[in-house]
C-alpha positions in Angstrom: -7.3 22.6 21.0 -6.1 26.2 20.9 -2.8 26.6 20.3 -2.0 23.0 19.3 1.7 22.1 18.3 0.9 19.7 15.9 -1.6 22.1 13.8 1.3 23.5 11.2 -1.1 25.8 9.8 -1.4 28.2 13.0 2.4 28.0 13.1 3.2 28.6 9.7 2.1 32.1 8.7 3.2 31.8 5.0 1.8 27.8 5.0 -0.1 28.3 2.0 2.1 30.5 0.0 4.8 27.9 1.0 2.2 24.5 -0.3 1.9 26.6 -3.7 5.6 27.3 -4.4 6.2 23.4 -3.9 3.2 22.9 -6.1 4.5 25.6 -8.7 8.0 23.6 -8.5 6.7 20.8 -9.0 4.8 21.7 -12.2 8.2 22.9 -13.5 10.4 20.0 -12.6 7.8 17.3 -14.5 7.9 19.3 -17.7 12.2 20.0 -17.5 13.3 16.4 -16.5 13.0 12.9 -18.1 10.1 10.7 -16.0 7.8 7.9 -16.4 4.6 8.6 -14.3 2.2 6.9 -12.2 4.1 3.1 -12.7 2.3 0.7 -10.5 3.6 -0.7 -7.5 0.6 -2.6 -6.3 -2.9 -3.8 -7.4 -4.9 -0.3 -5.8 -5.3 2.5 -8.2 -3.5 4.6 -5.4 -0.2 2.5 -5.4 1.9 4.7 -8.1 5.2 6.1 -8.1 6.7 8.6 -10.4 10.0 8.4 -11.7 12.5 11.0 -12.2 15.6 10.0 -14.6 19.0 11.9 -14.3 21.1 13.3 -17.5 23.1 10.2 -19.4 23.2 6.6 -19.4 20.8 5.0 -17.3 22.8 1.9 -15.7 23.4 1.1 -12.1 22.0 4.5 -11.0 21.8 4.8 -7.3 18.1 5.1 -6.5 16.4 7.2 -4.0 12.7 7.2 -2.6 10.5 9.7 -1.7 7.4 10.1 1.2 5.4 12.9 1.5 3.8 14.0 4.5 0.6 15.5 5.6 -0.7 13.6 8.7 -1.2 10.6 6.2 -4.5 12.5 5.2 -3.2 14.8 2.5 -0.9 15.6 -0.6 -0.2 13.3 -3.2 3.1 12.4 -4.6 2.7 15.3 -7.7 2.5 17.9 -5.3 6.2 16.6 -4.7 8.1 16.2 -7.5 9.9 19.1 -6.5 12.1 16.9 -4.7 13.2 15.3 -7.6 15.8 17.9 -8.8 17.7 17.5 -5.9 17.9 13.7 -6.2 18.5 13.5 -9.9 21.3 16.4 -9.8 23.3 14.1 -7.1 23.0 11.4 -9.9 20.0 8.9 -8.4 16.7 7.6 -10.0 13.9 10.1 -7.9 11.0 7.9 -6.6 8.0 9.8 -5.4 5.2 7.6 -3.6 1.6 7.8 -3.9 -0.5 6.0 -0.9 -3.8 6.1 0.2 -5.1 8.5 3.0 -6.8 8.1 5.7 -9.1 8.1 7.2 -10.4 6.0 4.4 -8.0 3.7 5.3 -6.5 3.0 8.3 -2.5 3.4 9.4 -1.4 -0.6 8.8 -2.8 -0.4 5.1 -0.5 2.9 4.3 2.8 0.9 6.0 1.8 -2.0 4.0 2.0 0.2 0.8 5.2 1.5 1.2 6.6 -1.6 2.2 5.1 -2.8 -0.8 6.9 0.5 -3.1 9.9 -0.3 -1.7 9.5 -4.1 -2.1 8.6 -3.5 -6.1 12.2 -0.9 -6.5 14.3 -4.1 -5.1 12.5 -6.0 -7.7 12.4 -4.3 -10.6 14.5 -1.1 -10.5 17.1 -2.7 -12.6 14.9 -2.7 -15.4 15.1 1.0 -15.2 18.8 1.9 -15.0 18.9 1.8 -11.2 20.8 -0.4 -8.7 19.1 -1.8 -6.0 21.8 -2.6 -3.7 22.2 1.2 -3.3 18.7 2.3 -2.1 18.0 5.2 0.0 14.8 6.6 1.4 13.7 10.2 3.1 10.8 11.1 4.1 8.7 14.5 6.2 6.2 14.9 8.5 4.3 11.7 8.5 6.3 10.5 5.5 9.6 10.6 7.9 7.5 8.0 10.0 6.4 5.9 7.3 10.2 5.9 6.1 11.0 4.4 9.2 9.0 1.0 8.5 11.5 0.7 5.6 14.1 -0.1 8.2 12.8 -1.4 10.9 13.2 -5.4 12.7 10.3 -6.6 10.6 12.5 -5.5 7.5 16.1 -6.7 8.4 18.2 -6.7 6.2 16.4 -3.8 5.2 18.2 -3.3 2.3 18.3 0.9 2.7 21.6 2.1 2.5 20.5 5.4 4.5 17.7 7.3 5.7 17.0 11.0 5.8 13.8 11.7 8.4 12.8 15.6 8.6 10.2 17.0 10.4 9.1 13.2 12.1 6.5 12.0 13.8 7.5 9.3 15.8 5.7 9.0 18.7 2.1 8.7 17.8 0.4 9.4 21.2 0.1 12.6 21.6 -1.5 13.1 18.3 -4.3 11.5 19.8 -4.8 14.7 22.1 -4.4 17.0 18.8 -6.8 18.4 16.1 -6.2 15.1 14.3 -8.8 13.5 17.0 -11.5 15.4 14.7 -9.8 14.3 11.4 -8.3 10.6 11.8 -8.7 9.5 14.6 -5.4 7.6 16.1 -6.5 4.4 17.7 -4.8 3.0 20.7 -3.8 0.0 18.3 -2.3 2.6 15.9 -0.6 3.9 18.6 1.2 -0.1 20.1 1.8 -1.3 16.6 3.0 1.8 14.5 4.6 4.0 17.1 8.6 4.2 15.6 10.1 4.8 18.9 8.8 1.3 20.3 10.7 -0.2 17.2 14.2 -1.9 16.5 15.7 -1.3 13.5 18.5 -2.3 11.0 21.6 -0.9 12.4 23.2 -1.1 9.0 21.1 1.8 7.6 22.4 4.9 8.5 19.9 7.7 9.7 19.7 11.1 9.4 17.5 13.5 11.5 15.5 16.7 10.6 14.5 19.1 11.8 14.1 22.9 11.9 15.3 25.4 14.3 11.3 27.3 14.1 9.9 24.0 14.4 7.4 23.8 17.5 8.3 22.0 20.4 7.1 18.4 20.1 9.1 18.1 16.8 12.4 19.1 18.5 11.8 16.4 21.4 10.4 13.7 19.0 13.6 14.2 16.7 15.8 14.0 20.1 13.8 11.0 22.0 14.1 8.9 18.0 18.1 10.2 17.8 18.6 8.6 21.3 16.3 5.9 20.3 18.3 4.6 17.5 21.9 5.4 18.8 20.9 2.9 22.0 20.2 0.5 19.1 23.8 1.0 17.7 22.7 2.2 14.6 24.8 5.2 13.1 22.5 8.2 13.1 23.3 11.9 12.7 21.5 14.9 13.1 21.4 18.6 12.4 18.9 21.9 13.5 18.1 23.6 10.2 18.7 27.1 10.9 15.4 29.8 10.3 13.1 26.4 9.1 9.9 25.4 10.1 8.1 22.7 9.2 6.9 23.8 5.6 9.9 25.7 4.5 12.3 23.0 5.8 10.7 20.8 3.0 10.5 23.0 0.2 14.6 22.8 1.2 14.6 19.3 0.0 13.9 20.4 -3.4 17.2 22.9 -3.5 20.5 21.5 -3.4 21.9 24.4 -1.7 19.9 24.7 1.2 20.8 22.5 4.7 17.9 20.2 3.5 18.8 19.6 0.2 22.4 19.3 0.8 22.2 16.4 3.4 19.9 15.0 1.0 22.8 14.8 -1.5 25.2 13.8 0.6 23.6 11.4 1.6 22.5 9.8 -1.7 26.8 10.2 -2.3 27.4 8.2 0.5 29.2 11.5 1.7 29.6 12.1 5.1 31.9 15.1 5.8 
């Protein structure tokens, strides 16, 4: 599979450098702002999220959530904390989400655990300071998929205000064909059953779509086909071409509010769209 589209690594010359800064960033942004780690969302030891609290009184906070990527086989939510100063600067409760990998689990059990993260924030974010009639969710890579199962027909009323997707995945077929084969192993039934763009979803959560201008092709048409996808549904969705990104860079973005990235994050958590 030489010269595979989906294999970031080949296309990202500066991949790791990139994966250590994040991690670096991350380091720093658990010791400099207020968090309760690893709360339990669910019963396995891998359903944890990490909380990230902004300056001052902690009461009806708007509250964000955060899925990493990695082809659902790698990462963990610490190597992503970084996000969090973008979110808690625009005033919102950061949740970053753990979830089990595969392939020691399969595709349904990760949905279920998000659904499940999300599920537990609607319950019980109050508790902390947040409001849970103002929930918003982003996610990249495979975490920009998993995002979507927050919003979809099975969860309608979805209860997520808006949705930032970067870098998605949301046709899952012709990862099949890819250097994932060797590494998770897509079924066919993965494929029918958790394949976004064969989806409705809630056309009151607005959608926002990612993705960078050095991106390789699949992730340009994916991002189009899933813009398309959902406009057809008449849910509001906009979209944007990060200028100079690729997929790793694009993502370290989210974690600067200055960037493109990190900006429509904010926005989007203000419920700002100019």
């Amino acid at each position: 599979m030489q010269n595979d589209p989906f294999r970031i690594r080949a296309h990202v010359a500066d991949f790791d450098k990139i994966v250590q800064d994040i991690v670096h960033r991350s380091e720093a942004v658990r010791a400099t702002i207020p968090m309760t780690a690893d709360v339990a969302y669910g019963p396995d030891q891998t359903e944890t999220i990490d909380l990230f609290f902004p300056p001052g009184k902690r009461s009806g906070l708007p509250v964000h959530m955060f899925i990493h990527g990695g082809y659902w086989r790698m990462f963990s939510k610490r190597d992503y904390s970084y996000v969090a100063a973008t979110i808690t600067q625009a005033g919102a409760i950061a949740v970053i989400v753990d979830y089990a990998l595969m392939p020691k689990v399969r595709m349904a059990t990760i949905v279920e655990q998000v659904r499940r993260a999300k599920q537990w924030l609607l319950d019980n974010i109050h508790d902390w300071g947040g409001d849970p009639a103002n929930l918003t969710v982003s996610g990249h890579s495979a975490g920009a998929h998993l995002s979507t199962f927050l919003f979809n027909s099975e969860h309608t009323p979805s209860n997520v205000r808006a949705a930032l997707l970067l870098g998605g995945l949301y046709d899952l077929k012709p990862l099949q064909n890819s250097f994932l084969a060797n590494e998770i192993a897509i079924t066919d039934e993965e494929v029918a059953r958790f394949t976004p763009l064969a989806h409705r979803h809630d056309p009151q959560t607005k959608a926002t779509v990612l993705v960078g201008a050095n991106e390789t092709p699949p992730f340009h048409q994916q991002a189009d086909r899933f813009k398309e996808h959902l406009l057809q549904q008449g849910s509001p969705v906009t979209s944007l071409v990060l200028t100079n990104r690729n997929h790793m860079d694009s993502v370290r973005d989210l974690g600067m509010p200055q960037s493109q990235a990190g900006d429509c994050l904010t926005k989007l958590i203000a419920n700002d769209d100019r």
